[in-house]
N, C-alpha and C positions, 0 to 999 in steps of 0.2 A: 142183635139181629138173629135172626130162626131163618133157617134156608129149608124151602119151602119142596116135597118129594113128589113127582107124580107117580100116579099108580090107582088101582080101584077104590086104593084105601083111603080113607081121608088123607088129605096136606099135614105134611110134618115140615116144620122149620129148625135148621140144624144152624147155630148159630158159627160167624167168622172169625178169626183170629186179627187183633188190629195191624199185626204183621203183616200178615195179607194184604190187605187195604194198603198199606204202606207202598207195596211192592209194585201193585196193580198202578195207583199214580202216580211214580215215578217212569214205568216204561210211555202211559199216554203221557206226560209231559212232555218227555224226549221224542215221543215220535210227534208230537206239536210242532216243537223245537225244527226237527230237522225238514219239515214239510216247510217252515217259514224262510228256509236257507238262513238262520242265523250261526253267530260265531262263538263255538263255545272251547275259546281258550287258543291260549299257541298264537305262531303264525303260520294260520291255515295258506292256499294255494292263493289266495287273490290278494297278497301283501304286499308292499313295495319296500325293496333293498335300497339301504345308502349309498350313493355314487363311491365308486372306489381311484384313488390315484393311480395312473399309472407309474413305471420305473423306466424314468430317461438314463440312457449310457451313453457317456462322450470321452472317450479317451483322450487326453494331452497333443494334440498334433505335435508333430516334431519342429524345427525352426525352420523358417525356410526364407529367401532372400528378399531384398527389400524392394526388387522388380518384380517377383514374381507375384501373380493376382489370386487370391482363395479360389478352390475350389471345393469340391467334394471330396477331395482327399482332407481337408480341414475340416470340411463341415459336414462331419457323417457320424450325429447322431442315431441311436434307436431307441424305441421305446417297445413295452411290451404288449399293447395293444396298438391297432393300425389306427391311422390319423395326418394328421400336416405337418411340419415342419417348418419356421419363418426362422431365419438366422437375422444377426446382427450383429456385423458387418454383413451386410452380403455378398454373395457368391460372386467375383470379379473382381473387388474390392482392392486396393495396393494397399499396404501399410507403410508407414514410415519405419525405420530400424528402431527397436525397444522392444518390451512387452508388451501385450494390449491384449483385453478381455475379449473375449469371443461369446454369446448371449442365444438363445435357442427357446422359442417359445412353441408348446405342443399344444395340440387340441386335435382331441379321440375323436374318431369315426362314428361313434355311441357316445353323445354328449349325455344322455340320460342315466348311463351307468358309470361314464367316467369321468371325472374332472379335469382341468386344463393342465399343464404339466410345466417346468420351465428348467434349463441348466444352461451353467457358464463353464466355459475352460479359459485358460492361459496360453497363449502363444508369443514365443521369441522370432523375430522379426529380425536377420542380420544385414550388414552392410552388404552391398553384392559385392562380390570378389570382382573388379574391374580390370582391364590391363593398364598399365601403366602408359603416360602421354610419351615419358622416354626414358632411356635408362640414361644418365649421366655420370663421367668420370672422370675427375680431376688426378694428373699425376703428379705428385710431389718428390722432390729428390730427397729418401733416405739417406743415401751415402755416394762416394765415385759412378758404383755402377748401380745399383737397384733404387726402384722407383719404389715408394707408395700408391698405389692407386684406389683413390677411396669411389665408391661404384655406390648412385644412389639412384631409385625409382621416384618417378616425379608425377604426383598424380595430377588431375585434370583442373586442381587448384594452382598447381606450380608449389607443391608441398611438398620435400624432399623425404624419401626415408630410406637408410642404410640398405643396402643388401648386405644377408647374411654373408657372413667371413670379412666383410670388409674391414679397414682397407687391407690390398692386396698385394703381395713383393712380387717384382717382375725387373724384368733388365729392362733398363734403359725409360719404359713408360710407354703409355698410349699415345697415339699424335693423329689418325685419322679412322674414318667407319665408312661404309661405303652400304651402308645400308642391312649390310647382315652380321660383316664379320668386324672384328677391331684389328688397325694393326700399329705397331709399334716400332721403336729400332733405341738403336743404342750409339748412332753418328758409322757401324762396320757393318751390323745385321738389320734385316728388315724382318720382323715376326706376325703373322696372322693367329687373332684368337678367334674362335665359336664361341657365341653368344648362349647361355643357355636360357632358360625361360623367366627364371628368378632374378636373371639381368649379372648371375656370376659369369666368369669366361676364363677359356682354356686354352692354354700356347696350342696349335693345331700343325703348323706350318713356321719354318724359318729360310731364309735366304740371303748370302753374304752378299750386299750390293757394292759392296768397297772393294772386293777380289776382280768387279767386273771392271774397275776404272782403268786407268794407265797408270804405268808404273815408272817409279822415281829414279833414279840414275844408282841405288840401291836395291834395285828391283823389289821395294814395296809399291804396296798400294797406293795411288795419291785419293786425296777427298774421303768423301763417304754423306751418305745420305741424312740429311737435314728433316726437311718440311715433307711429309709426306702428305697427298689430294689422292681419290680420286677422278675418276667422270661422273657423267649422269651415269652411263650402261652399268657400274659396278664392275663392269668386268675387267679392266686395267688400272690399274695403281701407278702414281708418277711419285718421284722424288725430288727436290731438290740436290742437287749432288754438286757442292761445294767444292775447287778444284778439280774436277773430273779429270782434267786433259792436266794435270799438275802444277795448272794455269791460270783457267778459267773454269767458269761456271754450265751447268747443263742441266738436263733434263733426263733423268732413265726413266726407263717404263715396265712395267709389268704385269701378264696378265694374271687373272687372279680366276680360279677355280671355287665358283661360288659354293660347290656342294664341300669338297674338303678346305678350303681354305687356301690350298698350296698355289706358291709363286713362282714365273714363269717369266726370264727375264727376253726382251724384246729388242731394248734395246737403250740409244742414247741420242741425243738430238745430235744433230749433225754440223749446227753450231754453237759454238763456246764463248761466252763471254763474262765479264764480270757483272755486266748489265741485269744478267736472271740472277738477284737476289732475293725474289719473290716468287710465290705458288701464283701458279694461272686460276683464272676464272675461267670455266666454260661456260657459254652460250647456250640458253636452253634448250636449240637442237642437238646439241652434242656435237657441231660441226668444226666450232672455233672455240679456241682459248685464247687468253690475255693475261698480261704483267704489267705492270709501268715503277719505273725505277727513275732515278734521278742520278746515279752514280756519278760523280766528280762534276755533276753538275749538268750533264746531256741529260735532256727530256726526253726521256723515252718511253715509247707507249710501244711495244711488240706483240706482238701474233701469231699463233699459231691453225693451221690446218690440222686438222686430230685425221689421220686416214682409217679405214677398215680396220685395219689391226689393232688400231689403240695408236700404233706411232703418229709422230709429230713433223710438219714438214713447215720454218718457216713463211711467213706470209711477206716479210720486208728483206732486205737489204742488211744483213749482218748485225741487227737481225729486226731494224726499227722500220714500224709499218711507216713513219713519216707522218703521222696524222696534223691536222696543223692543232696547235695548245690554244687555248680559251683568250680571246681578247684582253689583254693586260692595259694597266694603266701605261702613261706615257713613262718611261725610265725604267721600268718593270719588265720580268717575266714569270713565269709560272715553273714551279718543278713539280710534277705527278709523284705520287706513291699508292703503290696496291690499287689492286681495282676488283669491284663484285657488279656480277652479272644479275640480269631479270631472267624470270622463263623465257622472254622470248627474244631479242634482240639487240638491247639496250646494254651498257655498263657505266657504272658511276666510277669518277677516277679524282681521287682527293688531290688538290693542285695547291702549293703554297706560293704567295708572292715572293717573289726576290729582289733585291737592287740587281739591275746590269750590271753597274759595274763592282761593288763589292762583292756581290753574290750573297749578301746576307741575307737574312728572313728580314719581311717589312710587315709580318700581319700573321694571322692565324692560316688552317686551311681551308681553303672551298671547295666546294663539290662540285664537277661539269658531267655532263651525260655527254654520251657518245651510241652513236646508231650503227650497229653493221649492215652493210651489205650484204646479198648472193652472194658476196666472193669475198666478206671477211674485211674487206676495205672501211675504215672508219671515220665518221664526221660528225662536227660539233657546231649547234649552236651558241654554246657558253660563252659568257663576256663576265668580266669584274661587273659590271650592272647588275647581270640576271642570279649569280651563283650567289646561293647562301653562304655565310660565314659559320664557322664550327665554333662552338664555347669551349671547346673539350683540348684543344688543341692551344699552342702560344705561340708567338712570333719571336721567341730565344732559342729557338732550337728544329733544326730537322725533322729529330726522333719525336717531337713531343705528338705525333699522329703514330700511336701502336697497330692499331686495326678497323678495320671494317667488313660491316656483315651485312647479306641482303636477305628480308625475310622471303622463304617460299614461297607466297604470292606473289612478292616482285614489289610491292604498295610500299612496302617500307623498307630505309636505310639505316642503316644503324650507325654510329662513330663510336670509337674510343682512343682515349689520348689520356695526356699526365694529368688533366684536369678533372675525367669525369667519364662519362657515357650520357651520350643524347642520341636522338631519334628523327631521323627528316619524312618528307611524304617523295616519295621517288614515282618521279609522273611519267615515267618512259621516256619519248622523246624529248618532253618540254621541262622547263628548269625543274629544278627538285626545288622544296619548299619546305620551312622550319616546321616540325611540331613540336617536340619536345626541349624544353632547358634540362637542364642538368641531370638526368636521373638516377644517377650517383656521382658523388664527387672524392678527388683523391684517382689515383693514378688508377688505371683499369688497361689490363695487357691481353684480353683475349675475350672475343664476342664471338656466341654461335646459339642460333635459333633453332627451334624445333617445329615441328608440322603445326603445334596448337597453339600459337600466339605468345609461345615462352620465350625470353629470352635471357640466356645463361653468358654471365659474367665473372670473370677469376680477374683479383689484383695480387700481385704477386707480394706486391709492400707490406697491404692489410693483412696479408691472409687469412684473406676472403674468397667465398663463393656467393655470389647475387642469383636471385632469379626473380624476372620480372613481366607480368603479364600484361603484353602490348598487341592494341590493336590501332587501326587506323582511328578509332573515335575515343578512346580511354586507355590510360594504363595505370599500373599500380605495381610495387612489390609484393609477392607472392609472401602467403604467411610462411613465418616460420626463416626466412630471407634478411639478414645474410648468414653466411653457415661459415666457422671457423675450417679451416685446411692450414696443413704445415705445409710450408714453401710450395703452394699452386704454382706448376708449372706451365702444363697443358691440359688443355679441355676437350673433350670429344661429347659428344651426345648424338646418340642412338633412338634415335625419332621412332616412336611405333603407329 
């Protein structure tokens, strides 16, 4: 090509370089290009990004017990952009005790840029630490003077297990609890222990009850304390006091300092006989107690008035209320042993047949119920017709009725004898009525129930510890029941 010059002169054509030409359609191309809005390479401003995951964090919660329900102290995920949170288990949730997976699904606030998200943790789940149904403790004779006392927690199974240190050397042994403190003796001293939380306990308080008796034509002590009870109030403790008067038999008293333990002696009943061979029952006002003895053969059912102090003020005649004994067959009569009270007015009193005239046993024992009055005066309907007969008891022997126990609600009686341990329905005024046969068999020397349907049995023969869970419509032995003891003595159990 010739590029063509103006001016007067003729046209001249000066030719291009095909460089040029190159140059020239490359920039109109590009401004083509860019007037069409198209994309020339990259990724320009109008591209779409890949959704990105977020990062969920969930720390390990710590353990925590098997009442307590998740919260957001469990379940406190985060993630690095905002969004929801669904757990699994949910928030409220109880676990049973183990491990168990804990499960967290996310979804971002921006589902366009973010994807769904998901994490688990691990949580331990323990047993709740519970308190114990009772603390229980059998004392066993180590040697002359020191007891073994083996001290066990009993959970709401009726499952026993040791408290630490046990078992425990102490004089003489445990014999009653009045609800907070334990106390002890050795036949000279009386000893109060504090209960501590783990169910071990610690001498706190001691008091010579044998210094307080009368004195022998040697001027020692005569007697010394036996059976220790005490009331409902906790606040007085009685003894048994064997020869008191170097004679006969009595009753001391003493109040007891529930915060330190310490004992406070009050006094003595004011009559003596050989009759109180047995701990009294009180009434569930706290207003009367009762014994029943058979000694040399006089039926005795006696009574006490508990006054303000704690002291005791006969109810009868030297010291028998006179009650009349249960309807016997023709040639017969009855001899009473021990008796156990209801919360509110009633006592059961184990009565065995006799011949009039030899005085021998003719049968096992039965049970009569007896009602007090306002004023502690007692009566019976009972007849050899209406009274249950006991399995647990024989007609070779006295002794062969060791104890009986009335459970806290009052609904159930308990027996023990050479035979065994059974269970009646104790109906308040109207006869008591069979429920259980045998529910251990072989000799059993001491029954005592706790607030939750336990009841704990020591044979001295077996050496054994029973526990057995009784209600008015079922029972069973407690797992783990019977538990071995050297020479069970005495039983106490510390109800909580």
């Amino acid at each position: 090509m010739r590029r063509r010059l103006s001016g007067p002169s003729a046209p001249l054509f000066v030719p291009l370089s095909l460089a040029a030409l190159l140059i020239a359609a490359s920039s109109l191309a590009s401004c083509a290009g860019k007037a069409l809005g198209g994309n020339q390479g990259g990724s320009g401003n109008g591209s779409a990004a890949s959704p990105v995951t977020p990062t969920i964090s969930w720390p390990t919660p710590s353990p925590i017990a098997n009442t307590t329900p998740l919260t957001s102290t469990q379940l406190d995920a985060t993630a690095s952009v905002p969004g929801r949170f669904v757990y699994t288990p949910a928030a409220g949730t109880v676990l049973t005790a183990g491990t168990h997976a804990l499960s967290v699904a996310f979804t971002p606030a921006n589902p366009a840029g973010y994807n769904d998200a998901s994490a688990s943790v691990t949580i331990t789940i323990n047993p709740a630490l519970t308190s114990p149904s009772a603390y229980v403790y059998v004392s066993g004779s180590a040697n002359a003077s020191t007891a073994e006392v083996y001290a066990f927690s009993a959970a709401s199974d009726g499952t026993l297990t040791p408290v630490a240190g046990s078992p425990f050397s102490i004089i003489g042994g445990l014999q009653a609890t009045n609800g907070k403190l334990l106390f002890g003796g050795n036949g000279m001293d009386i000893d109060s222990y504090s209960v501590a939380a783990d169910g071990s306990f610690l001498q706190v308080a001691s008091i010579n009850a044998q210094a307080l008796n009368s004195k022998d034509l040697n001027g020692g002590a005569c007697g010394g304390p036996t059976a220790l009870f005490p009331d409902h109030s906790g606040t007085v403790l009685y003894d048994l006091d064997f020869y008191s008067d170097c004679a006969n038999n009595a009753y001391q008293l003493f109040s007891v300092d529930r915060s330190s333990g310490s004992l406070s002696y009050i006094g003595v009943t004011s009559v003596t006989t050989p009759i109180f061979e047995v701990p009294l029952s009180f009434l569930g006002n706290n207003q009367f107690a009762y014994g029943a003895s058979c000694y040399h053969w006089y039926q005795d059912i006696f009574g006490f008035t508990r006054n303000r102090d704690g002291s005791l003020t006969s109810l009868g005649v030297n010291p028998t209320l006179g009650p009349p004994m249960p309807v016997s067959q023709a040639g017969q009569m009855y001899c009473p042993y021990l008796t156990a009270t209801d919360p509110t007015n009633h006592l059961a009193v184990p009565v065995q047949p006799l011949d009039n005239s030899s005085l021998q046993p003719l049968g096992p024992y039965q049970l009569a119920t007896y009602t007090a009055d306002s004023s502690g005066n007692l009566t019976t309907t009972s007849t050899y017709s209406n009274m249950p007969t006991t399995s647990v008891t024989t007609n070779s022997s006295l002794g062969s009725l060791t104890n009986i126990s009335m459970s806290p609600s009052g609904q159930l009686l308990a027996v023990a004898g050479t035979q065994g341990l059974q269970v009646f329905h104790f109906n308040a005024a109207d006869p008591i009525t069979p429920y259980t046969s045998a529910l251990i068999t072989g000799q059993v020397d001491q029954i005592v129930w706790d607030n939750h349907d336990h009841l704990y049995a020591i044979s001295q023969s077996a050496g054994k510890l029973f526990v057995l869970t009784v209600t008015p419509t079922s029972n069973s032995q407690a797992p783990g029941s019977p538990y071995t003891i050297t020479s069970p003595a005495n039983l106490v159990v510390l109800s909580q």
